[in-house]
DRENSELUM-826384 format. One record per residue: x, z, y of N, C-alpha, C in turn; chain; residue in three letters; residue number from 0. Coordinates in Angstrom, 1 decimal, always signed. Atoms other than C-alpha are relative to their C-alpha. Layout:
N
<n_east = X n_up = Z n_north = Y ca_east = X ca_up = Z ca_north = Y c_east = X c_up = Z c_north = Y chain = A resn = ala resi = NUM>
...
This chain:
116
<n_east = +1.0 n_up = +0.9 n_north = -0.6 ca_east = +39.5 ca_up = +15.1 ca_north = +36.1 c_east = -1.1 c_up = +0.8 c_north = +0.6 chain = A resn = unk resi = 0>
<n_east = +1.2 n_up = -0.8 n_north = -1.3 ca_east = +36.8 ca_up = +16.1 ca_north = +39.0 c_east = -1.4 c_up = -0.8 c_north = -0.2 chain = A resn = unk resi = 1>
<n_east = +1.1 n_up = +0.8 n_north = +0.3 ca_east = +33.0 ca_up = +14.9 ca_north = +38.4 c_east = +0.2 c_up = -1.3 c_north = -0.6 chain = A resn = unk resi = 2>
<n_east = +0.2 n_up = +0.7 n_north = +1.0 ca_east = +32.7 ca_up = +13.4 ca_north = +35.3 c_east = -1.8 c_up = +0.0 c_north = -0.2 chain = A resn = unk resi = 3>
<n_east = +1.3 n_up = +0.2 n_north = +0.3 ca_east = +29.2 ca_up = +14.1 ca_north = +35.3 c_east = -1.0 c_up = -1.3 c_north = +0.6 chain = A resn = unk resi = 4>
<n_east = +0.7 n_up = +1.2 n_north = +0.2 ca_east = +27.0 ca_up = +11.0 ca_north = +34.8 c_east = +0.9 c_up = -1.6 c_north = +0.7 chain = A resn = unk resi = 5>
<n_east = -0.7 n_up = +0.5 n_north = -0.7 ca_east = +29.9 ca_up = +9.0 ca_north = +35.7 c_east = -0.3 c_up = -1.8 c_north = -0.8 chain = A resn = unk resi = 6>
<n_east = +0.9 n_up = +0.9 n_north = +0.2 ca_east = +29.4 ca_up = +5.6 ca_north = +35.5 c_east = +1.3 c_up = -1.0 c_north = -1.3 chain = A resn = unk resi = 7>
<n_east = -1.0 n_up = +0.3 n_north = +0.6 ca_east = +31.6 ca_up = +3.6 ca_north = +32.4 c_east = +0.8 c_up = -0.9 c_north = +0.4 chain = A resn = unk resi = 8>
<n_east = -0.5 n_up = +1.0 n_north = -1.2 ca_east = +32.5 ca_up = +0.7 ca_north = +34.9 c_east = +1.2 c_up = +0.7 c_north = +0.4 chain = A resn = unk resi = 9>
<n_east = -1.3 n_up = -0.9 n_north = -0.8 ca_east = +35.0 ca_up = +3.7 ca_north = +36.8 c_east = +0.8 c_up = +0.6 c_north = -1.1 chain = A resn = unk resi = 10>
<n_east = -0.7 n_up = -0.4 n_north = +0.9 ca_east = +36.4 ca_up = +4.7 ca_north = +33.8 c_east = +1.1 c_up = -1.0 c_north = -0.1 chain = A resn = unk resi = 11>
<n_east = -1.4 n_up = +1.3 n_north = -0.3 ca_east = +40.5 ca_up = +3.3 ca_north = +34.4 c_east = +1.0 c_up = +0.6 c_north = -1.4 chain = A resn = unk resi = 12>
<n_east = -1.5 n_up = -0.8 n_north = +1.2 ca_east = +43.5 ca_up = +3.8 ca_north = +31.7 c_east = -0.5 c_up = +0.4 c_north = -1.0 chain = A resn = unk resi = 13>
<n_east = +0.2 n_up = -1.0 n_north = +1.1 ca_east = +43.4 ca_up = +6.3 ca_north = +29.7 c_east = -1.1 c_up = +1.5 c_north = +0.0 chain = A resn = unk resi = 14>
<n_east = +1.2 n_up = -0.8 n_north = -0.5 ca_east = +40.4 ca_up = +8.0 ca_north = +31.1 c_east = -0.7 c_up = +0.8 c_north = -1.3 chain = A resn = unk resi = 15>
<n_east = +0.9 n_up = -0.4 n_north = +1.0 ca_east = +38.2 ca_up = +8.1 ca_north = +28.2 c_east = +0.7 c_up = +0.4 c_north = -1.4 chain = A resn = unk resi = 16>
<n_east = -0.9 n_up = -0.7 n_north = +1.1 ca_east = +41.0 ca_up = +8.8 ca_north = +25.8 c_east = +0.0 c_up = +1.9 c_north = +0.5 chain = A resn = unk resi = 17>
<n_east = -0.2 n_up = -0.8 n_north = +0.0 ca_east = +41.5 ca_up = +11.9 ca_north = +27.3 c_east = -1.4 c_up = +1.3 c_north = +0.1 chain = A resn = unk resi = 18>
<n_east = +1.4 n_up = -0.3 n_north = -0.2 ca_east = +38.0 ca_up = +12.5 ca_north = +27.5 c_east = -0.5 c_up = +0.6 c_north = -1.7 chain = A resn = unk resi = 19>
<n_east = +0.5 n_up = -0.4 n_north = +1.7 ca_east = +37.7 ca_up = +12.2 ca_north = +23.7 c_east = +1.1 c_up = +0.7 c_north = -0.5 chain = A resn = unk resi = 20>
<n_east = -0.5 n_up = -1.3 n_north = +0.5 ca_east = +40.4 ca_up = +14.6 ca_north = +23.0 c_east = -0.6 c_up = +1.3 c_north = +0.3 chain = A resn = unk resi = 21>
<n_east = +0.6 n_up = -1.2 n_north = +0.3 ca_east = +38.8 ca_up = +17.1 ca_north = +24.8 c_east = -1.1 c_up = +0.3 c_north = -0.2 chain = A resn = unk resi = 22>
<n_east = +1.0 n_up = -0.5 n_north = +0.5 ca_east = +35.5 ca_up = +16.5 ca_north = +23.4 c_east = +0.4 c_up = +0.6 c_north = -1.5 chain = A resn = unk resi = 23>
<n_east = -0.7 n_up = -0.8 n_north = +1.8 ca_east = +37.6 ca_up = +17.3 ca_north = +19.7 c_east = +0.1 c_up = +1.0 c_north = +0.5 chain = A resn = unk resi = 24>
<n_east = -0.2 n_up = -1.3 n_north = +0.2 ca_east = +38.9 ca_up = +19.6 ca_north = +21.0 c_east = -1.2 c_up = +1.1 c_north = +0.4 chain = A resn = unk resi = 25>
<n_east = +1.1 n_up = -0.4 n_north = -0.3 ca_east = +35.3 ca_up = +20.8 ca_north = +22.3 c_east = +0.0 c_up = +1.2 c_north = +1.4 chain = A resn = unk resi = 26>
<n_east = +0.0 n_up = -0.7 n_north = -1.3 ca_east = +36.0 ca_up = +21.7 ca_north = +25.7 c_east = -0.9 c_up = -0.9 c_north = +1.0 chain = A resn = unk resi = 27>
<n_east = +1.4 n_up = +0.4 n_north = -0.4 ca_east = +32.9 ca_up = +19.2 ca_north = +26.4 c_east = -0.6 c_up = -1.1 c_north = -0.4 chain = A resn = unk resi = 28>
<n_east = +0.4 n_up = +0.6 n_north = +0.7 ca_east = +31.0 ca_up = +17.2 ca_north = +25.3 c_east = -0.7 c_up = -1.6 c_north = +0.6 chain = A resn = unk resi = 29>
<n_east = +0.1 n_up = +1.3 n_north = -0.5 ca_east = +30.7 ca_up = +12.9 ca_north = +26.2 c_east = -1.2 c_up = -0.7 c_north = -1.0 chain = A resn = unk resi = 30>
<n_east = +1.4 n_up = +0.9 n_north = +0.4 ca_east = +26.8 ca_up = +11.4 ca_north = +26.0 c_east = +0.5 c_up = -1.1 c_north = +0.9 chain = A resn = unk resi = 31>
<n_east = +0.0 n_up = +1.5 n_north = -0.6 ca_east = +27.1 ca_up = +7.5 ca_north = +26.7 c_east = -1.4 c_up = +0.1 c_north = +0.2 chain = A resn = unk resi = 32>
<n_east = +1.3 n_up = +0.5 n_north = -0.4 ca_east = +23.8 ca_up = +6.5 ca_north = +28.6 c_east = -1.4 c_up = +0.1 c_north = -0.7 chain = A resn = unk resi = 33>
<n_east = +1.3 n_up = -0.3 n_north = +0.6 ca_east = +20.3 ca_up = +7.7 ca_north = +27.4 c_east = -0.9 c_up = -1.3 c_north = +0.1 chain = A resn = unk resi = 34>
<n_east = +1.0 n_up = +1.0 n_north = -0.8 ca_east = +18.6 ca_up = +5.3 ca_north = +29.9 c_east = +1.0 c_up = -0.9 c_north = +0.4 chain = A resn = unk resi = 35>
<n_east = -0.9 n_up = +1.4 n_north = -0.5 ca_east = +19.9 ca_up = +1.6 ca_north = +30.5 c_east = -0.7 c_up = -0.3 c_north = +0.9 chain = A resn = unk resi = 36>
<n_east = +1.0 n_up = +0.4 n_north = -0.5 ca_east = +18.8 ca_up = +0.5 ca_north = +33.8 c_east = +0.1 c_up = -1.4 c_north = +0.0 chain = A resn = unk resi = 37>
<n_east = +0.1 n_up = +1.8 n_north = -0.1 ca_east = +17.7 ca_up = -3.0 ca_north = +34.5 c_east = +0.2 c_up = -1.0 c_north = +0.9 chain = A resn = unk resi = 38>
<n_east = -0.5 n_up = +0.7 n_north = -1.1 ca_east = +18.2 ca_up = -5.7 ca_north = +37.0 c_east = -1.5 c_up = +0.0 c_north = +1.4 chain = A resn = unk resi = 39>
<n_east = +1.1 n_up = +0.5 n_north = -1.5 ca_east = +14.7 ca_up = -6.0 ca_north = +38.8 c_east = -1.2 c_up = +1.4 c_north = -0.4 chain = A resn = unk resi = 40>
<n_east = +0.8 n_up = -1.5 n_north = -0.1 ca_east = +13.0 ca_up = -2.2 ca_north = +37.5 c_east = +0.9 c_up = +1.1 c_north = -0.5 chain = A resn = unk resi = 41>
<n_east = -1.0 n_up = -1.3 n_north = +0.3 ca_east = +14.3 ca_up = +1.2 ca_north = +36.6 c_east = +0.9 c_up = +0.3 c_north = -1.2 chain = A resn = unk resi = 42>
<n_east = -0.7 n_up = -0.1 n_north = +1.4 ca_east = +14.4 ca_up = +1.0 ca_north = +32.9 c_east = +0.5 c_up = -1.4 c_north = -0.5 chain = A resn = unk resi = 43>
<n_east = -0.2 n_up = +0.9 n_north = +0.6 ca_east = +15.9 ca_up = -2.0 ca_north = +31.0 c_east = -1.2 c_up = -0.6 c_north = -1.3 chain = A resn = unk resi = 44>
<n_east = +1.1 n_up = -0.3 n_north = +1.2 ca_east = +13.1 ca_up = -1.1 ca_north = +28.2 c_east = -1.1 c_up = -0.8 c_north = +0.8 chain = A resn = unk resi = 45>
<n_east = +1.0 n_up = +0.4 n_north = -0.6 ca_east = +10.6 ca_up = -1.7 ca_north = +30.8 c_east = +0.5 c_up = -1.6 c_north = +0.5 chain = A resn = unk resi = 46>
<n_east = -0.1 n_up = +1.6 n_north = -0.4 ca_east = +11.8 ca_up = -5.4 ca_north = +31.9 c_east = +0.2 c_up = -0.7 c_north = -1.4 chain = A resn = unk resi = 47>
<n_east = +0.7 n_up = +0.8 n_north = +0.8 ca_east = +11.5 ca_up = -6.5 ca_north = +28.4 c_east = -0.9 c_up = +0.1 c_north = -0.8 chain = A resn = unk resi = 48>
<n_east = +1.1 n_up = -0.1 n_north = +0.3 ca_east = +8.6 ca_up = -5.2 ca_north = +27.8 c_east = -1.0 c_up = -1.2 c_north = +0.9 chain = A resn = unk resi = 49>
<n_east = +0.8 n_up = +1.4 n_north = -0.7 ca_east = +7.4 ca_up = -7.8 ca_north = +30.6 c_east = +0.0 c_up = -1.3 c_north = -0.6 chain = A resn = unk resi = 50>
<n_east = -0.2 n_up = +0.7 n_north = +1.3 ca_east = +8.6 ca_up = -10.0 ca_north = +28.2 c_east = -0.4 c_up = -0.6 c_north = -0.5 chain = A resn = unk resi = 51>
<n_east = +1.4 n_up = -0.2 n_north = +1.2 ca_east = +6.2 ca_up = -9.8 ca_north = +25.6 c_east = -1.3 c_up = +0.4 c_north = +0.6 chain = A resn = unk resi = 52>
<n_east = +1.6 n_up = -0.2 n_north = -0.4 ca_east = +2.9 ca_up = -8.6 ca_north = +27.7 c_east = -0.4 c_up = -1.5 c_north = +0.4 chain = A resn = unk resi = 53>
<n_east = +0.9 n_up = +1.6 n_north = +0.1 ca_east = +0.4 ca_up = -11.5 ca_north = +27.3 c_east = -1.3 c_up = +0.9 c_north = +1.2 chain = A resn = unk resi = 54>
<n_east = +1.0 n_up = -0.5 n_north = -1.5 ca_east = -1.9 ca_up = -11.0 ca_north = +30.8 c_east = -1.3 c_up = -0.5 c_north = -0.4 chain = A resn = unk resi = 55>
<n_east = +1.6 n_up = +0.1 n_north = +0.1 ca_east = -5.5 ca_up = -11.0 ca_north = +29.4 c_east = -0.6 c_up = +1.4 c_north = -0.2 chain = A resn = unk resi = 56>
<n_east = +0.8 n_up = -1.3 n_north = -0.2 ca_east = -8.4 ca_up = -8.6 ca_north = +29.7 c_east = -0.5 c_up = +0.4 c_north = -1.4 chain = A resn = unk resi = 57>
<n_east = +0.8 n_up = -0.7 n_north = +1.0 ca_east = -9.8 ca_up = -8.6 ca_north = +26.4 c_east = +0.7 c_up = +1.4 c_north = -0.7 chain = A resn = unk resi = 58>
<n_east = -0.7 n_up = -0.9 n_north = +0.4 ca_east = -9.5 ca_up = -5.7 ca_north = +24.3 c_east = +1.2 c_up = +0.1 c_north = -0.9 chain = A resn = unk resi = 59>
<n_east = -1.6 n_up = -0.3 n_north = +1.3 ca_east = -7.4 ca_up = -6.7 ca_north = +21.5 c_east = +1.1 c_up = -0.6 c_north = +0.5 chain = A resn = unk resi = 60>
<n_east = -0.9 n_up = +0.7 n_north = -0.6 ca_east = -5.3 ca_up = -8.4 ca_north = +23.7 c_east = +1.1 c_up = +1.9 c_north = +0.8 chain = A resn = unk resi = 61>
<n_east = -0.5 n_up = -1.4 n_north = -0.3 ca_east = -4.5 ca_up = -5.0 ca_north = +25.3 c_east = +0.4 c_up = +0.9 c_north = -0.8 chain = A resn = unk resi = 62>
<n_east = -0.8 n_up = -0.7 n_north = +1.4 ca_east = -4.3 ca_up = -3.4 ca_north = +21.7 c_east = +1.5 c_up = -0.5 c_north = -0.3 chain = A resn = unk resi = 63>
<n_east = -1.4 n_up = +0.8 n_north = +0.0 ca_east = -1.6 ca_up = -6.1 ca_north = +21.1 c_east = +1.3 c_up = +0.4 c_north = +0.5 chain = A resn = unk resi = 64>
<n_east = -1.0 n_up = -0.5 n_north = -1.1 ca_east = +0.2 ca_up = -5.2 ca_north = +24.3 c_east = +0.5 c_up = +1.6 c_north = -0.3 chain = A resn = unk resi = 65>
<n_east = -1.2 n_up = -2.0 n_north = +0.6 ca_east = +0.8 ca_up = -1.4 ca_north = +23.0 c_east = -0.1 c_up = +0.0 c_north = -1.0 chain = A resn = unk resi = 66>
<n_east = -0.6 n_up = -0.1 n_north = +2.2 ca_east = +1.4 ca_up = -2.2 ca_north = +19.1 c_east = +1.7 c_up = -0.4 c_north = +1.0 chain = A resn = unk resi = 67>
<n_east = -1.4 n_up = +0.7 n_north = -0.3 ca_east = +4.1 ca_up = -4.6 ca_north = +21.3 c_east = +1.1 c_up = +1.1 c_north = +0.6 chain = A resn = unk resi = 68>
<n_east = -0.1 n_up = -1.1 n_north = -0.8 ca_east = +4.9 ca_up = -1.8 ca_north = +24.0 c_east = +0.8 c_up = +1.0 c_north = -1.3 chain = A resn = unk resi = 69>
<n_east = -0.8 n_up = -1.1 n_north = +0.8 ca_east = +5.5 ca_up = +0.8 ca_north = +21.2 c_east = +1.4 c_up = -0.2 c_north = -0.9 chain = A resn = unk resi = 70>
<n_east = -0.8 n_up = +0.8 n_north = +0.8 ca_east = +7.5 ca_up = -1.9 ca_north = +18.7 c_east = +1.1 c_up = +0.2 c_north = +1.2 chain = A resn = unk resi = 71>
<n_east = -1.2 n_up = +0.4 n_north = -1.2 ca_east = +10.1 ca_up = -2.6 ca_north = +21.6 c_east = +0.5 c_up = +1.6 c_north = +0.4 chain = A resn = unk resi = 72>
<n_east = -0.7 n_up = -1.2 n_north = -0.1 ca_east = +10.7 ca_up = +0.9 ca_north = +22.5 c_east = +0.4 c_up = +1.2 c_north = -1.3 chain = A resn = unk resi = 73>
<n_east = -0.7 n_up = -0.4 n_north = +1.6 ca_east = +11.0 ca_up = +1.9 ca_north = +18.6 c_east = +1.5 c_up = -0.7 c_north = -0.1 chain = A resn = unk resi = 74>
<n_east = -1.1 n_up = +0.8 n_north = +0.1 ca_east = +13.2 ca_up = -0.8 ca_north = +18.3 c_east = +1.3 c_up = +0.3 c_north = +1.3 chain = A resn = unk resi = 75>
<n_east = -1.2 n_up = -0.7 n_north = -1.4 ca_east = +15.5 ca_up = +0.2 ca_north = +21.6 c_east = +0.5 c_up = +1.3 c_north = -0.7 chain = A resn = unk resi = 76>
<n_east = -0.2 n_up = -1.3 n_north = -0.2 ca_east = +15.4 ca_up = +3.9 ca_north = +21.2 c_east = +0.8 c_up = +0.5 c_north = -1.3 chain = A resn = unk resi = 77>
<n_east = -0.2 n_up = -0.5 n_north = +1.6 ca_east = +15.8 ca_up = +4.1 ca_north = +17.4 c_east = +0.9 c_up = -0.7 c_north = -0.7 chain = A resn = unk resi = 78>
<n_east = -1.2 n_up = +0.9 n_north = +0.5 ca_east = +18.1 ca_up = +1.1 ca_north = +16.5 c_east = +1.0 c_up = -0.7 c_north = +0.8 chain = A resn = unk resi = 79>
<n_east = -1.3 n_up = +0.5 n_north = -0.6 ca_east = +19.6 ca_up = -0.6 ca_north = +19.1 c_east = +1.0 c_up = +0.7 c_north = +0.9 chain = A resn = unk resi = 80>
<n_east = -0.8 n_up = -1.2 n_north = -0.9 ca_east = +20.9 ca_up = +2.3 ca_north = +21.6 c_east = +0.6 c_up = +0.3 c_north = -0.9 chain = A resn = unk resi = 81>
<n_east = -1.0 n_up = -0.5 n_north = +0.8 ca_east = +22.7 ca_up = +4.0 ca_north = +18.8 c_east = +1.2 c_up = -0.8 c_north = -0.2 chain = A resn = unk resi = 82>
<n_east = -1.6 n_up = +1.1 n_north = +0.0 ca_east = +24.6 ca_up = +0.9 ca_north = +18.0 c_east = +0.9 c_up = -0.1 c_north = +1.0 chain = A resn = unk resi = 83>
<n_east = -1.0 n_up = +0.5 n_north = -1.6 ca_east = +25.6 ca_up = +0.1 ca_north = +21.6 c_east = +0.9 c_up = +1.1 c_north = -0.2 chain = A resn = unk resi = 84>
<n_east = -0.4 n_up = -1.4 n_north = -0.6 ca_east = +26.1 ca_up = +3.8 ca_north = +22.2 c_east = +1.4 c_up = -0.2 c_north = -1.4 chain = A resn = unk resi = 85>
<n_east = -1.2 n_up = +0.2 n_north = +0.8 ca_east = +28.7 ca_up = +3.3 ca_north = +19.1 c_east = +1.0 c_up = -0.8 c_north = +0.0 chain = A resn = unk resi = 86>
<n_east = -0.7 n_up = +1.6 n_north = -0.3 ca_east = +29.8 ca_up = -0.3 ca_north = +20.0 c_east = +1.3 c_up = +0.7 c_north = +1.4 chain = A resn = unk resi = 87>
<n_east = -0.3 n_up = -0.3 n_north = -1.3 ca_east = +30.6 ca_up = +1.1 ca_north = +23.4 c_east = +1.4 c_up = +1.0 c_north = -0.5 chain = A resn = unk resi = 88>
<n_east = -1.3 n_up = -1.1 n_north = +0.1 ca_east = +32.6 ca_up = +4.3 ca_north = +22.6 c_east = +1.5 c_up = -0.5 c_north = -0.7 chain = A resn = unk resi = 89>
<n_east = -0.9 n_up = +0.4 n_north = +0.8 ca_east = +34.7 ca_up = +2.3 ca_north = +20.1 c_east = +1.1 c_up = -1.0 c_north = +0.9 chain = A resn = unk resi = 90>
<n_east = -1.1 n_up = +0.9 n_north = -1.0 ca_east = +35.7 ca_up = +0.2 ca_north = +22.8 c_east = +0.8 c_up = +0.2 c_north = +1.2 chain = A resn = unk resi = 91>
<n_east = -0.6 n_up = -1.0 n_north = -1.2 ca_east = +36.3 ca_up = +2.3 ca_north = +25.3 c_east = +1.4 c_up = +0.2 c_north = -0.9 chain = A resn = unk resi = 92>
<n_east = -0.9 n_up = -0.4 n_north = +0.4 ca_east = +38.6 ca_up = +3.8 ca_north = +23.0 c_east = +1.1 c_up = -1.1 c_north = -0.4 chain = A resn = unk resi = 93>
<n_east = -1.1 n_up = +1.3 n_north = -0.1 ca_east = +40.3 ca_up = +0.4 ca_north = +22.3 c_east = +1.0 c_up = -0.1 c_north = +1.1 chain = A resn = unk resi = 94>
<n_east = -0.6 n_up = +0.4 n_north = -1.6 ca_east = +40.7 ca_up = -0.2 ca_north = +25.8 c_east = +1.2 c_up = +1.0 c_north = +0.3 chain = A resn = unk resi = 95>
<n_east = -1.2 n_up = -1.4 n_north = -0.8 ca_east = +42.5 ca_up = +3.4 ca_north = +26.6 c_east = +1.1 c_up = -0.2 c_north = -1.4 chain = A resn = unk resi = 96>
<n_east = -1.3 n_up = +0.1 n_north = +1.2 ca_east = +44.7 ca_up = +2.7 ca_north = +23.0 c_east = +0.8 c_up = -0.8 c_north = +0.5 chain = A resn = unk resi = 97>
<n_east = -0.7 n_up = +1.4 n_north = -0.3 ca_east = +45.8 ca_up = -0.9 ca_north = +24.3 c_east = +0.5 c_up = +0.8 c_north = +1.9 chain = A resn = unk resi = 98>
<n_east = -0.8 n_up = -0.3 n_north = -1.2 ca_east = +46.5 ca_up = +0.6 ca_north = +27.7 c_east = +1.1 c_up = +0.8 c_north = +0.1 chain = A resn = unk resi = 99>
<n_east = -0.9 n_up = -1.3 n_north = +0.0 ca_east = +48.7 ca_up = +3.6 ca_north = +26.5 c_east = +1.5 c_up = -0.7 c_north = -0.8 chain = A resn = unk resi = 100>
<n_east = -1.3 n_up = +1.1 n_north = +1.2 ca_east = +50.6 ca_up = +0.8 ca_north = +23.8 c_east = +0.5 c_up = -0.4 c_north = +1.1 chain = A resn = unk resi = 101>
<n_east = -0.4 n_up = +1.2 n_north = -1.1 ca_east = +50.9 ca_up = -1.6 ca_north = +27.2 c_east = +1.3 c_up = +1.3 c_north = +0.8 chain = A resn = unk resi = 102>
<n_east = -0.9 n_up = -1.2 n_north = -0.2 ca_east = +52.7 ca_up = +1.6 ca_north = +28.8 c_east = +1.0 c_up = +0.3 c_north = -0.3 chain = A resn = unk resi = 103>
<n_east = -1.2 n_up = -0.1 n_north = +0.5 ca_east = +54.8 ca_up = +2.7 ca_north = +26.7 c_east = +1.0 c_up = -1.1 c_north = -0.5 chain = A resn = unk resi = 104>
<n_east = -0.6 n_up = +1.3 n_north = -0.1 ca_east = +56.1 ca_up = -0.5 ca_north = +25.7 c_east = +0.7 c_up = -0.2 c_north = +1.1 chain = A resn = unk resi = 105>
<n_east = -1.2 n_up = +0.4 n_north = -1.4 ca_east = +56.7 ca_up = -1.3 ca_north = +29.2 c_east = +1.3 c_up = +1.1 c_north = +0.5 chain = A resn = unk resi = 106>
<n_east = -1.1 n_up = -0.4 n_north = -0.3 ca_east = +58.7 ca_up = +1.8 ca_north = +29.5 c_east = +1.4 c_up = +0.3 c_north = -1.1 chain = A resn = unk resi = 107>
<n_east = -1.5 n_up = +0.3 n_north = +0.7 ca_east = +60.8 ca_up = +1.3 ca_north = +26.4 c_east = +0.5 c_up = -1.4 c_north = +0.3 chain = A resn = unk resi = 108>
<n_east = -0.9 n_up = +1.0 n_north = -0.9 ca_east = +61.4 ca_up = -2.2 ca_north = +28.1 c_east = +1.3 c_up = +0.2 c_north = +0.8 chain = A resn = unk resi = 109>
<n_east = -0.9 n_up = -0.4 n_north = -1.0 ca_east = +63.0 ca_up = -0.9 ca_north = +30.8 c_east = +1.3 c_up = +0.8 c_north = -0.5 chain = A resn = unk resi = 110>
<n_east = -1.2 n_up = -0.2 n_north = +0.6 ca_east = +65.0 ca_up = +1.5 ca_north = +28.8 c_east = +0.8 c_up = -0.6 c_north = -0.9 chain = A resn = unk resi = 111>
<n_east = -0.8 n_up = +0.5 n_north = +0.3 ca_east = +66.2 ca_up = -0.9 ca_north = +27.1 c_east = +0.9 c_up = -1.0 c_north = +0.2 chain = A resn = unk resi = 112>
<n_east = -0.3 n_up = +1.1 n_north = -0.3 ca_east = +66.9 ca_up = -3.7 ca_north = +29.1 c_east = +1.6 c_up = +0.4 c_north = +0.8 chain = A resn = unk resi = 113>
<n_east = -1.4 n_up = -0.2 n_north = -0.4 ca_east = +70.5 ca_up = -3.6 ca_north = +29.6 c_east = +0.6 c_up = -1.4 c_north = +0.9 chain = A resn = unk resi = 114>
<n_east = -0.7 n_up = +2.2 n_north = -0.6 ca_east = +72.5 ca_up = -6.2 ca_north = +32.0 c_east = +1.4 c_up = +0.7 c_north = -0.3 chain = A resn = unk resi = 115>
């Protein structure tokens, strides 16, 4: 395979990512899922629900609030929920390229067997 780099998991077909994770075993390189998730209407996904949660007042502790919240939400992303995905994800990937390789071969011991 040709530019794999930052490839998007959407274009990943077949047995793509299977062969992907053999040769990260075999450590001929190495597959990071997504650091940064982007979002639908800003860059980061982090940052659109952090809009979320910001309450629009000037006072101060209203602003303290907003970065206890601010910090909470990107603890919570960065530190618990990314890892899961990033685990959810790969697990599925690998499903997907298992059930496609079963659908395969199957279909070609179909054929070799279908006698008329």
């Amino acid at each position: 395979m040709k530019y794999i780099k930052d490839k998007p998991v959407r274009d990943l077909t077949a047995d793509q990512f299977m062969k992907l994770s053999l040769a990260e075993e075999d450590r001929f390189l190495t597959v990071s899922l997504g650091e940064k998730i982007n979002g639908m209407t800003v860059a980061h996904y982090i940052d659109e629900v952090k809009n979320l949660f910001f309450k629009d007042e000037f006072s101060k502790v209203v602003q303290d609030w907003n970065e206890l919240r601010h910090e909470c939400i990107e603890f919570a992303f960065e530190k618990l929920l990314y890892p899961v995905f990033r685990k959810e994800l790969r697990i599925k990937l690998l499903d997907d390229a298992k059930n496609h390789i079963m659908k395969v071969c199957s279909d070609k011991m179909h054929n070799w067997l279908k006698v008329r």
